[in-house]
C-alpha positions, 0 to 999 in steps of 0.5 A: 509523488510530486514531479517538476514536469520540466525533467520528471524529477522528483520536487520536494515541495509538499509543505508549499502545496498543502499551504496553497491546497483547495479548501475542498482538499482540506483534511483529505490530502496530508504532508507525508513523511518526506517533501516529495510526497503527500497522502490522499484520504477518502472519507469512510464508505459503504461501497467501494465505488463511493470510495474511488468515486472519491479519490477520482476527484481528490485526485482532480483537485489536486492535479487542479493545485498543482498545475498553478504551482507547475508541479506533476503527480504521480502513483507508484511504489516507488519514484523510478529515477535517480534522487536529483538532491538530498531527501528533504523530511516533512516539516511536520512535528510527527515526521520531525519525530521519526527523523531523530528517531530513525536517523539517516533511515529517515533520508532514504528514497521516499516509498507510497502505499496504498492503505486500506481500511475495513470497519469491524464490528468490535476487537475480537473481530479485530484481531481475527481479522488481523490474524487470518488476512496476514494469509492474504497478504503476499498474494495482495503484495504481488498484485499490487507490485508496481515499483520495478525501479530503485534510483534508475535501476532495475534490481529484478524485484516488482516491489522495491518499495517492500525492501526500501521501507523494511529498513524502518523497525516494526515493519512487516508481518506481524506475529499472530496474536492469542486476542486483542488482549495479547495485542494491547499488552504488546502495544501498551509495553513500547507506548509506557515504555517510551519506546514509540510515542504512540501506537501509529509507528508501529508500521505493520503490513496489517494493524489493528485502528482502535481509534477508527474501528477498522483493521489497515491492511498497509502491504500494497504498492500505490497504484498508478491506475484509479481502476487497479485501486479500486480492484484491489480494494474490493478484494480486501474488502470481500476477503475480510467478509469471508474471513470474518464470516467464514474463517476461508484461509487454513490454520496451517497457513495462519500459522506458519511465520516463516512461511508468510515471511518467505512468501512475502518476499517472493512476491515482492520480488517477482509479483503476479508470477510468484509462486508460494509455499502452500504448507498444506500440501508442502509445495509451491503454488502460483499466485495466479492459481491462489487468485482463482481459488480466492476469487471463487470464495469471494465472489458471494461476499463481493455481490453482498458488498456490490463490488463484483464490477471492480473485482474482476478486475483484478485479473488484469493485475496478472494478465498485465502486471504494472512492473513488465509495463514499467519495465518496458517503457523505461527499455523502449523510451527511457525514464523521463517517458516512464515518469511522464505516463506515470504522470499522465495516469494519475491525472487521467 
């Protein structure tokens, strides 16, 4: 998100700072769906250290931009103030799409996400891939929540941003699919149809990137701190290897959609404290406990990935979850506090 340092507003200036961006920025930070945000892409890495290691300095070069132009940046899922002037759209023709397309839905309050991408090997891995992680992504949901606040206000939900953005059609979990056939089919029917103008706005929580060879996992709130990034993205990283590898979450759970709806709500609302339906055993589990069980599979896929450093971290997204922090410093100091750590976390 950018900010005006001056009150830790929100500055809808996007357009102006990719025209003025480092040449070393170039086709690494991109225009967003509204003038107050932009998007910062790593290139394709083996490890996830290589892939933080990048962002660290993306994140570098464009605090460097925006401290000639007297703008801030900051990362959460959603800018925790009130809106000081009418939401501004992207200039960009891709965004002047979804603003005729979406209407006034295009004008809400800007929401930032954090994306991962994991290479697979070919479209039936795709697809299995896909349908086996839809089972991980409430817990990745809660971990990631970092959006307490919506125009000021505290609505008692951590992730803000999950509500906000499913206002927009084609969000959310998607159904399983029989195979990549069953897939394309479905995609191809909106796309020949005129529905959408390509497969990108379908806005899933998880889907498939034919183009790249990857699987994006889209359902995590942006994360103030680089070290809660790279956390984060080695559990999805070694998730997908157990799951391709050895099939970890139970066919009961694949399965069962109105339980993943319902769990992904519950962990938009209360994060790391949630507790989701396990429909095995027909009970609630804590999202603590979920973690311990995933962590212990995990582990040996993280080693083969030389990630296990970031994943422990993970751990500190439950013993110190980033919407009690917010929570806290808006109480104690007030919004304009709030924004400024936000600020100064990014930049760190």
């Amino acid at each position: 998100m950018l900010l005006d340092p001056a009150t830790w507003e929100l500055t809808q200036r996007g357009d102006e700072v990719l025209s003025r961006a480092h040449e070393q920025l170039a086709g690494r930070c991109a225009a967003e769906t509204h003038e107050a945000a932009l998007e910062l892409r790593t290139a394709p890495h083996t490890s996830v250290r290589e892939a933080v290691n990048e962002m660290r300095e993306l994140r570098r070069l464009l605090v460097q931009d925006l401290d000639r132009l007297g703008i801030a940046a900051a990362a959460a899922g959603t800018y925790p103030g009130p809106s000081g002037e009418p939401t501004r759209v992207s200039p960009s023709s891709r965004y002047q799409v979804i603003q005729r397309t979406m209407r006034g839905l295009a004008r809400r309050a800007p929401t930032f996400a954090l994306h991962v991408h994991v290479g697979v090997p070919d479209a039936r891995s795709a697809i299995r891939l896909v349908n086996q992680l839809r089972a991980h992504l409430p817990m990745l949901l809660a971990l990631s929540a970092s959006s307490p606040f919506l125009h000021g206000q505290s609505t008692g939900l951590a992730s803000n941003r999950t509500i906000v953005f499913q206002g927009f059609p084609r969000t959310g979990l998607p159904r399983r699919f029989a195979d990549y056939s069953d897939w394309a089919e479905t995609v191809d029917l909106l796309v020949r149809s005129g529905a959408i103008p390509e497969p990108t706005f379908l806005w899933w929580d998880i889907r498939p990137q034919p183009r790249l060879g990857t699987v994006e996992i889209r359902i995590m709130d942006a994360q103030p701190r680089l070290a809660a990034t790279a956390a984060l993205t080695a559990l999805v990283q070694a998730l997908a290897r157990l799951e391709l590898e050895e099939g970890f979450a139970s066919p009961a759970l694949v399965g069962a959609q109105e339980a993943l709806a319902e769990n992904r709500f519950v962990a938009a609302r209360d994060a790391s404290a949630a507790e989701l339906i396990d429909p095995v055993r027909a009970r609630l589990v804590p999202v603590a406990r979920l973690l311990d069980d995933v962590l212990a599979a995990v582990r040996p896929h993280a080693a083969a990935l030389d990630s296990l450093d970031e994943l422990e971290e993970v751990r500190t997204l439950v013993l110190a979850p980033e919407p009690a922090r917010q929570e806290r410093l808006m109480a104690a100091a007030g919004l304009e506090v709030l924004v400024a750590d936000l600020a100064a976390r990014f930049a760190a």
